[in-house]
C-alpha angles and dihedrals in degrees: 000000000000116000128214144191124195119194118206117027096220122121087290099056098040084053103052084046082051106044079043087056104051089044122108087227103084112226132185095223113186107186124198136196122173085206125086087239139039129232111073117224082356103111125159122160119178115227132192083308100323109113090201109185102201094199125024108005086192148342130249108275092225100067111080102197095088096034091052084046096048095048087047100064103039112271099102093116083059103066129115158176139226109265105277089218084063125045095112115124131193147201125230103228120176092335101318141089110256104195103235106240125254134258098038124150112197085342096301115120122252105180130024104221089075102034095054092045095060118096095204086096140049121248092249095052085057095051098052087044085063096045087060096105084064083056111108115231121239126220115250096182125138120343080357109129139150136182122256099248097046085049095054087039098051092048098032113025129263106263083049096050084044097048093039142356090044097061095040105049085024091054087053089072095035076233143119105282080202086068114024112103113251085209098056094031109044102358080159079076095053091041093055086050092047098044100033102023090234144056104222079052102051095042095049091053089054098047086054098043086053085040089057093040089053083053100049090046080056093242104173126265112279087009117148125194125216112264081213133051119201128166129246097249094044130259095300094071079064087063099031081055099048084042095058094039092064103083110167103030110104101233118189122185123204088022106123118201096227089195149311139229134194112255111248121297085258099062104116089212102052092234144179129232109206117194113200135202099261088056099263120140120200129182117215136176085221126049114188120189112179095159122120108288097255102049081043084061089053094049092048098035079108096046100053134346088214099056096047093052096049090051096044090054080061101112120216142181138225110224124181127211122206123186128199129195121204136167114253105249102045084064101077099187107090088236086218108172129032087282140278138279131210135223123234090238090069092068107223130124102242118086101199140330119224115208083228091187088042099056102039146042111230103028107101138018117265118278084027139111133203129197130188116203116196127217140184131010124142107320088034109056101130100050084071083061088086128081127257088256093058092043091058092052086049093047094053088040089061091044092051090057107038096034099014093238097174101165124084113259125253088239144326143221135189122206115191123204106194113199083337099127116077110223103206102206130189118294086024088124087062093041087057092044076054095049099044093049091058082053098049085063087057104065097200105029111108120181124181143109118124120356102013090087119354138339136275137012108303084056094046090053085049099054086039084059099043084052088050087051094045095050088043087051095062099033083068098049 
């Protein structure tokens, strides 16, 4: 029987030991996480009535992996959107909430009436939006790369990639859209260059191919569904659900692999040897690190120098979350849409606010209100240098003078994510096919989970899966 060892007991790793348990090829699967929980970035605490979900509050819709996941292991009833009265967004723009336009796919636009009724630009930045299928494409081939700011400004105009696409795909990140990789963050965008030639074209096509399949599925005139997907009981019941579904992998908590080494040149197996920090050594056929890359080159320092150099140049950023609680009607803004986010240009040290009890059931008591502020990231690291108590003060400071929130909170609470936050720069698509190639000369050595491919949890769940079908592939040779 085949042994494993995970590494890191976020989505990633509970996915690969899922997707190991329901397979015909028996493993023996030891998972290990240096935390008390499991889950990762994944947070959710229940309090007097609030479901508050510290880290990712959903997943995109589109992607299948973590709505497969979730329905297979039994939580399909618990599924949700966001509420269909309140998926507006909006920009914070010299002080004021600009309501994002309509019609806008990644941020690019997809119809004029909205977008030249918005007076978050001005009418020559229209204008040059609409001029992008002019535009020529550029060839992102190879070493080719290019940030996403420069991407969105080169095809759309500056003051359209500030106001808009760069908080939002930068916010995804929680990153600087002057220096993410448009490659490694939002490759759907060069694809639509590459393939259309434009933008405005490419995201139109896909809005009216989604458009015909909601049809055909015989969605309602006029029907919309949620771009997210999140559960009742918050994101936390994802990983409680995946936990109590692995029955025969031995999963330990607050148990750190201190670090790990390849078994001599002789062994037949080619196998690992993985010290922890309780002073046990096991020896597997598959070693699985889905740890942040730089706790991963830590872990595989001992394995090879290469590969832990490559993962260790990996950048990251700390975030904080800070969540307030107010009765209804001492909050005098009307909190319509899911919250607002805020471009760099405009110089403050929150990155966005989400109108938690506005965008989603479940999430607050009848006649409150919750709100989630967000700090940090990479144009925002020394903001994190105060303590929870003073994050807190800014962050009503910030509501005061955006929503006018005058009255103290109910109560508060402050999530912090440290180096938690992968921060794909460019070139980060060559750094991974080198990666990957320095993998490919240790049969048995498996490394994913966020920021490696992709972003957010339903990519994390893939690339846990992929992991799982690779292991039970060579279990059978």
């Amino acid at each position: 029987m085949k042994r494993v060892v995970i590494v890191g007991g976020g989505i990633t790793g509970l996915a690969v030991a899922h997707a190991l348990e329901k397979s015909a090829e028996a493993c023996r699967v030891h998972l290990f996480e240096a935390t008390p929980r499991l889950g990762g970035n994944i947070r959710t605490v229940w309090h007097s009535g609030f479901t508050i979900d510290g880290g990712p509050d959903s997943w995109v819709a589109t992607k299948p992996h973590a709505t497969r996941l979730a329905r297979a292991v039994g939580l399909g009833d618990e599924l949700i959107g966001t509420r269909p009265e309140s998926r507006k967004v909006h920009i914070l723009w010299q002080r004021r909430l600009h309501p994002m336009p309509e019609g806008l796919v990644l941020g690019i636009p997809t119809e004029v009436g909205p977008l030249a009724k918005s007076d978050l630009l001005p009418l020559d930045a229209k204008l040059r939006a609409l001029f992008e299928p002019l535009v020529p494409r550029k060839d992102l081939t190879g070493p080719s790369d290019e940030s996403i700011a420069s991407f969105v400004t080169r095809r759309l105009g500056a003051e359209f990639s500030e106001r808009l696409v760069s908080p939002l795909l930068g916010g995804i990140f929680a990153g600087d859209a002057e220096a993410l990789s448009v490659r490694a963050c939002v490759p759907q965008l060069v694809e639509a260059e590459r393939e259309y030639g434009s933008l405005v074209l490419a995201m139109r096509a896909q809005k009216a191919r989604r458009d015909r399949e909601r049809e055909a599925a015989g969605a309602k005139d006029g029907e919309t569904p949620s771009v997210f997907t999140s559960l009742k009981r918050g994101m936390g019941d994802l990983v409680t659900h995946v936990a109590h579904r692995l029955r025969d992998a031995d999963v330990a908590t607050e148990v750190a692999v201190t670090g790990a080494s390849a078994l001599p040149p002789g062994d037949p197996r080619g196998r690992f040897r993985v010290e922890t920090s309780r002073g046990a050594h096991i020896e597997c056929d598959h070693l699985v690190v889905t740890t942040p890359a730089h706790a991963a080159a830590r872990v595989l320092r001992g394995v090879s120098d290469d590969i832990a150099d490559e993962l260790a140049s990996f950048a990251y950023s700390s975030t904080a979350t800070v969540f307030l609680a107010y009765r209804k009607f001492d909050v005098k803004h009307d909190l319509e849409g899911t919250g607002f986010l805020v471009p760099a240009s405009e110089g403050r040290p929150l990155l966005a606010c989400t109108f938690v009890s506005s965008k989603w059931e479940h999430r607050a008591p009848s006649g409150q209100v919750l709100l989630r502020v967000f700090f940090g990231g990479a144009r925002g690291a020394d903001v994190l240098d105060a303590d929870d108590d003073a994050l807190v003060r800014l962050a009503r400071e910030e509501l005061l003078d955006v929503l006018g929130i005058e009255r103290k909170p109910s109560f508060t609470r402050v999530f912090r994510f440290d180096l938690a936050s992968p921060q794909p720069g460019i070139g980060h698509v060559s750094k991974m096919e080198r990666l990957r190639a320095l993998l490919a000369e240790r049969p048995g050595l498996y490394v994913g989970g966020n920021g490696y491919l992709g972003t957010g949890i339903p990519d994390a769940i893939k690339q846990g899966e992929e992991i799982a079908d690779a292991v039970m592939a060579s279990a059978r040779r």
